[in-house]
C-alpha positions as CSV (number, residue, x, y, z in Angstrom):
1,X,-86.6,-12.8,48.4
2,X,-89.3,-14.9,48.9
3,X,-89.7,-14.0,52.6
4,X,-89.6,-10.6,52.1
5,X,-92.3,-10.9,49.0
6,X,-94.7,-12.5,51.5
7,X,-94.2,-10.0,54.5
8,X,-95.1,-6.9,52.3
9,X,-98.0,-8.8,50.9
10,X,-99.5,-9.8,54.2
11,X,-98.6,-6.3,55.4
12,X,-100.7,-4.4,53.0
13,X,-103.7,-6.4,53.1
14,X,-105.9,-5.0,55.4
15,X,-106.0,-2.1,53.5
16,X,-109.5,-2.7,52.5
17,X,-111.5,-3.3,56.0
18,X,-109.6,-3.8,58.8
19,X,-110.1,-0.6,61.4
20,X,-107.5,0.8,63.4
21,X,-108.3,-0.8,66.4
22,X,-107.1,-3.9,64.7
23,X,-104.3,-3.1,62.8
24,X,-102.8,-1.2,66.6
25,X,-103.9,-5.1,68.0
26,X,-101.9,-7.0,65.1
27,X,-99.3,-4.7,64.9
28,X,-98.8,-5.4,69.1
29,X,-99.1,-9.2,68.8
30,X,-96.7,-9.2,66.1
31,X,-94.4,-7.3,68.2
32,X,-94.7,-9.2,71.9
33,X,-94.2,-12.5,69.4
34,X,-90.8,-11.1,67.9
35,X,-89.5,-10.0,71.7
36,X,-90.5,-13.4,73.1
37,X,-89.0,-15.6,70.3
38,X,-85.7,-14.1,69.5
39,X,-84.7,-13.3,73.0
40,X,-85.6,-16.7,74.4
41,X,-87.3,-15.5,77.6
42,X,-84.7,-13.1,78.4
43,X,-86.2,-9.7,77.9
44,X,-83.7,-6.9,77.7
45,X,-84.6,-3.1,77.8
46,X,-83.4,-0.8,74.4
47,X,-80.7,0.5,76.6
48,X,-79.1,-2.9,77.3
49,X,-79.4,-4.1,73.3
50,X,-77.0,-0.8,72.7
51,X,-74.9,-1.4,75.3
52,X,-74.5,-4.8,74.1
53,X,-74.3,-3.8,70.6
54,X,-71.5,-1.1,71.6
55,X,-69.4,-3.9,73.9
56,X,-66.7,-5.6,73.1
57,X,-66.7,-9.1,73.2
58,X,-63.9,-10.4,74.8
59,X,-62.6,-6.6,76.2
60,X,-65.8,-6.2,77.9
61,X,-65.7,-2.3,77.1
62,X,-67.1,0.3,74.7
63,X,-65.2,2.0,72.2
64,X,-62.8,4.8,73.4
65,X,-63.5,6.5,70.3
66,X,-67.4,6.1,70.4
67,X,-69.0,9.2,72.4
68,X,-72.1,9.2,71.0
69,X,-73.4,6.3,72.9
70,X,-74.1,7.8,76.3
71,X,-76.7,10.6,74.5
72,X,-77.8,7.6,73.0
73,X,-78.6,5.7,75.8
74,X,-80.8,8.8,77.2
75,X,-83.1,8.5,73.5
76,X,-83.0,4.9,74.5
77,X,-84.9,5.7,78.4
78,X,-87.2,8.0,77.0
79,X,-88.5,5.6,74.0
80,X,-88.7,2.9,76.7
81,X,-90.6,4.7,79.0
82,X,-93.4,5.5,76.0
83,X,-93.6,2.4,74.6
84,X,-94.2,1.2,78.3
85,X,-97.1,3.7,78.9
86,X,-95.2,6.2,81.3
87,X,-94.8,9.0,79.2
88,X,-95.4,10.6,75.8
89,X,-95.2,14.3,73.8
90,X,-98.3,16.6,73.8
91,X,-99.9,16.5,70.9
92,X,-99.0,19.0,68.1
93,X,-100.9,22.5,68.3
94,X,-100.6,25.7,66.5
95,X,-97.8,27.3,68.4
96,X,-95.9,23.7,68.6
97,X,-96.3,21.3,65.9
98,X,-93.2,20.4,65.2
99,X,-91.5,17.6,67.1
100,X,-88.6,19.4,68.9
101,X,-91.3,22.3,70.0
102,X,-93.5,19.3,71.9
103,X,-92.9,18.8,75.0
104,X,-92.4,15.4,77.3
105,X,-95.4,14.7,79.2
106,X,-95.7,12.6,82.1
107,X,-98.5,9.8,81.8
108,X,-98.1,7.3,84.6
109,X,-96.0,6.5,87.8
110,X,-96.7,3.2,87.8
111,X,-93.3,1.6,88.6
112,X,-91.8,0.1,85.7
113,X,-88.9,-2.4,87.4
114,X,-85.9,-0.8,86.7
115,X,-84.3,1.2,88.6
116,X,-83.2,4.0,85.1
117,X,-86.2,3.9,84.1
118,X,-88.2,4.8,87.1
119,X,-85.3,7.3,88.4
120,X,-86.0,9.1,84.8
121,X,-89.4,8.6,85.5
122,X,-89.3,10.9,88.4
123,X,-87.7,13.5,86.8
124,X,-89.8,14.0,84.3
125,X,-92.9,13.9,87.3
126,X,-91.4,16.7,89.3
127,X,-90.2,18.9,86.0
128,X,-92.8,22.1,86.0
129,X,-92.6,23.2,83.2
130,X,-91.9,20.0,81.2
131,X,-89.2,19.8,78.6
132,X,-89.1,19.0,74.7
133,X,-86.9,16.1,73.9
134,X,-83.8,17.5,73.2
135,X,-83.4,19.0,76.2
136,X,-84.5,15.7,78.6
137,X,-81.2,14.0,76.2
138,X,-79.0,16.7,77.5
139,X,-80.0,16.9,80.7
140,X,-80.2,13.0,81.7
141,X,-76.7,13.1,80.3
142,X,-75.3,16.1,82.0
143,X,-74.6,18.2,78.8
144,X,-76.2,21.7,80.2
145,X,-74.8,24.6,81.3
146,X,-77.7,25.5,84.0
147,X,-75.7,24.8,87.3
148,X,-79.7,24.6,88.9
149,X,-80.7,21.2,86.3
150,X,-77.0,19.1,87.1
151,X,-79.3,17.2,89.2
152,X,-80.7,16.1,86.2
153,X,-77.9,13.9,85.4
154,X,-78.4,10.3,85.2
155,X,-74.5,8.9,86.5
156,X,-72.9,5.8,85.7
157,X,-75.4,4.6,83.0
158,X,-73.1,2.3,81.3
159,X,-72.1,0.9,84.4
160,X,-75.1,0.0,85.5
161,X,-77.0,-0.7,82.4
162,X,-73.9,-3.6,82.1
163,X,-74.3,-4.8,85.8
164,X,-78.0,-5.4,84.9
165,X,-76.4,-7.8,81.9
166,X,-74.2,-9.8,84.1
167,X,-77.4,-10.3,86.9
168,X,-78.7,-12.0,83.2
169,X,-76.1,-13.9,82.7
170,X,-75.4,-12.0,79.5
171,X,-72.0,-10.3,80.7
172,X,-69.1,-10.8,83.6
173,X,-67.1,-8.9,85.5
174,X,-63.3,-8.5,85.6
175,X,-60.7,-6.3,86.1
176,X,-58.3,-5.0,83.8
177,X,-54.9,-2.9,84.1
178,X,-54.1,-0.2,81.8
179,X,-51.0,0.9,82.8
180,X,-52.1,3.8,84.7
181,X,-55.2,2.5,86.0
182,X,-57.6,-0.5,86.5
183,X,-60.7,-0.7,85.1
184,X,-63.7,-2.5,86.0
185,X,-64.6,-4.6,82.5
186,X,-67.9,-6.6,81.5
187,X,-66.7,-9.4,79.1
188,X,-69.6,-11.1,77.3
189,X,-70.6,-14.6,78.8
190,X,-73.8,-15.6,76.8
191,X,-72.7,-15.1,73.1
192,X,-75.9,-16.5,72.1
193,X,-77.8,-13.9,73.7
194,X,-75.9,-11.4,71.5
195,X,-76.2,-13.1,68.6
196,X,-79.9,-13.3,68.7
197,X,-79.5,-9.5,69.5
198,X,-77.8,-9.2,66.6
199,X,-79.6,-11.3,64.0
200,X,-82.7,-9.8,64.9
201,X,-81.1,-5.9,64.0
202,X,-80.0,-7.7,60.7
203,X,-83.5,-9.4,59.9
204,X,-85.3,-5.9,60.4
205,X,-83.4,-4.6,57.8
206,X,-83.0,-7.7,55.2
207,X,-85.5,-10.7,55.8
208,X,-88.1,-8.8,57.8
209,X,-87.8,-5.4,55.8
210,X,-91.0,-4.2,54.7
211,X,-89.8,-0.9,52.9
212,X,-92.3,1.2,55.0
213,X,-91.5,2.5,58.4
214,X,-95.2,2.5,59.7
215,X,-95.1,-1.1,59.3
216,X,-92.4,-2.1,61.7
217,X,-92.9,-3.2,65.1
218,X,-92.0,-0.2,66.7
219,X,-88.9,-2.0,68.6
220,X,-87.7,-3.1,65.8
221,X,-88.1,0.4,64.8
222,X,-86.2,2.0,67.3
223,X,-83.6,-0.8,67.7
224,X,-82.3,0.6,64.0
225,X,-82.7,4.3,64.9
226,X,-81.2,4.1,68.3
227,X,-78.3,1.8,67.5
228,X,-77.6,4.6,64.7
229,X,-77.6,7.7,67.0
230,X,-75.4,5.5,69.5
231,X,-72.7,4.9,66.9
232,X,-73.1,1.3,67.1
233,X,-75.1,-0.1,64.5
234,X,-72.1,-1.4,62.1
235,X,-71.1,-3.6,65.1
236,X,-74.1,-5.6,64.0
237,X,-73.9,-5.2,60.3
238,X,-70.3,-5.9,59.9
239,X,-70.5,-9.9,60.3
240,X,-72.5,-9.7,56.9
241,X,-71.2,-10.8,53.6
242,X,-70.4,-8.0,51.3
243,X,-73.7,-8.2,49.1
244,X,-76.3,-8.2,52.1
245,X,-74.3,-5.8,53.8
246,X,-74.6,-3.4,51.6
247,X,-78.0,-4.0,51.4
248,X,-78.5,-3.8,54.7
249,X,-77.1,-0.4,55.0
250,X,-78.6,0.9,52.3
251,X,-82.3,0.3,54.2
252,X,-80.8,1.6,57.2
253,X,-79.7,4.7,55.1
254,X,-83.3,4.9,53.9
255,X,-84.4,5.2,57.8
256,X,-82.1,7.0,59.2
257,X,-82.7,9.8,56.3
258,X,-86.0,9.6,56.2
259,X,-87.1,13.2,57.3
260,X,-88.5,12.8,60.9
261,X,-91.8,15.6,60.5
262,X,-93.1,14.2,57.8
263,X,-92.8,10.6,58.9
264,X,-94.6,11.3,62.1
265,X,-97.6,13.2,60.6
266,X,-98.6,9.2,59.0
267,X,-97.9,7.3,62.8
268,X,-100.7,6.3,64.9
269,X,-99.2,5.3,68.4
270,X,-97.2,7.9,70.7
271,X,-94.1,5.2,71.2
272,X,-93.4,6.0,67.6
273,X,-94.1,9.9,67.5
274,X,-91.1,9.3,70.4
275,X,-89.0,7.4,68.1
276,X,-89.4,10.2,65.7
277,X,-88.4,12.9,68.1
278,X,-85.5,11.1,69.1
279,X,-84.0,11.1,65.3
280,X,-84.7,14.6,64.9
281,X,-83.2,15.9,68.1
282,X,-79.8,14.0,67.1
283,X,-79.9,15.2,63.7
284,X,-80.3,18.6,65.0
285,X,-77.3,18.0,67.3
């Protein structure tokens, strides 16, 4: 309690001269400070936390069950790209203010070092004329009818996203039989690495919680959102006692239904107008 006293204190007071400029710089440092501590020099992308929040463990494999994940993973490319400079939505005008109406606008081509991101990168680059976000979710995952866009589609995400983790030394790779057929399986290797994953989702919502969205680093941010639209985020709350896990997804609850529009009309950096879009294109789903 006393943590989370101190963080909303400190949080509200520049209120009464610090400009923007400074607020956008401190909000930044805050954020580059929470990536490099908990992740102990191993920086993984949004789309390998949620694949490494939807794994299991010892199984090495994602829920049968779970088929939200690989829209998910496509929200997850897109916020990535924004918060890395690549790409952002146009800015709101009188025939499209709302979120789903704005488009997704290319920004740089500046390669970002991995291989999803820069293959969506190129999509987006070529696409005249551009897309809003609910279409770029469908189309990187293959969930269009227009024969002419299947090119679109981003293969073996999950696949690849987990052969990335094992380069890390965060996942294996083993075969397993089930009955009918092998499967290729990515058992988890570095259980720290997760756990830091996980304690980090848990401390957003209990320790770090600040009871404002606008306040959040924006990974921290998305990490909640996206783990939600992936079906995964009560893999990482489920290790809580009952008391701070109810807590914990009661906040969540307060995020997740928190009514996108209005929420974005108060941000002040595109990466969390993306965030934004993202909730609201799989709430309209």
């Amino acid at each position: 309690m006393t943590t989370l006293t101190k963080r909303t204190r400190r949080a509200e007071t520049p209120a009464d001269g610090g400009s923007n400029a400074e607020e956008k710089e401190e909000k930044k440092r805050d954020e580059d400070e929470e990536i490099d501590t908990d992740s102990k020099s191993l920086r993984l992308t949004l789309m390998e936390e949620i694949l490494l929040l939807g794994l299991k463990d010892k199984e090495g494999y994602t829920s049968f069950w779970n088929d939200s994940i690989s829209s998910g993973l496509r929200g997850c490319i897109l916020v990535e790209l924004t918060l890395r400079g690549r790409v952002h939505l146009e800015p709101p005008s009188s025939r499209r203010r709302k979120l789903l109406d704005r488009r997704v606008l290319f920004k740089s081509a500046a390669p970002t070092g991995d291989v999803l991101l820069d293959e969506a990168l190129k999509h987006i680059k070529n696409t005249e004329p551009p897309e809003d976000v609910a279409s770029w979710i469908e189309l990187l995952t293959g969930e269009t009818w227009n024969p002419m866009k299947m090119h679109y589609q981003m293969r073996n995400v999950r696949e690849r996203l987990a052969k990335s983790l094992v380069e890390k030394g965060v996942l294996t790779t083993e075969k397993q039989n089930f009955l009918v057929f092998d499967m290729t399986t990515h058992p988890l290797t570095d259980g720290a690495q997760k756990q830091r994953l996980v304690q980090r989702l848990q401390d957003t919502l209990l320790e770090r919680w600040t009871n404002d969205p606008l306040r959040m680093s924006r990974r921290a941010l998305a990490l909640v959102l996206l783990a939600h639209v992936s079906d995964v985020l009560e893999n990482a709350l489920s290790s809580l006692p009952d008391e701070r896990y109810e807590l914990a997804c009661t906040r969540s609850r307060s995020l997740i239904e928190a009514e996108p529009e209005t929420v974005s009309a108060r941000v002040t950096t595109p990466a969390e107008e993306m965030i934004w879009a993202i909730l609201a294109a799989f709430n309209k789903s």
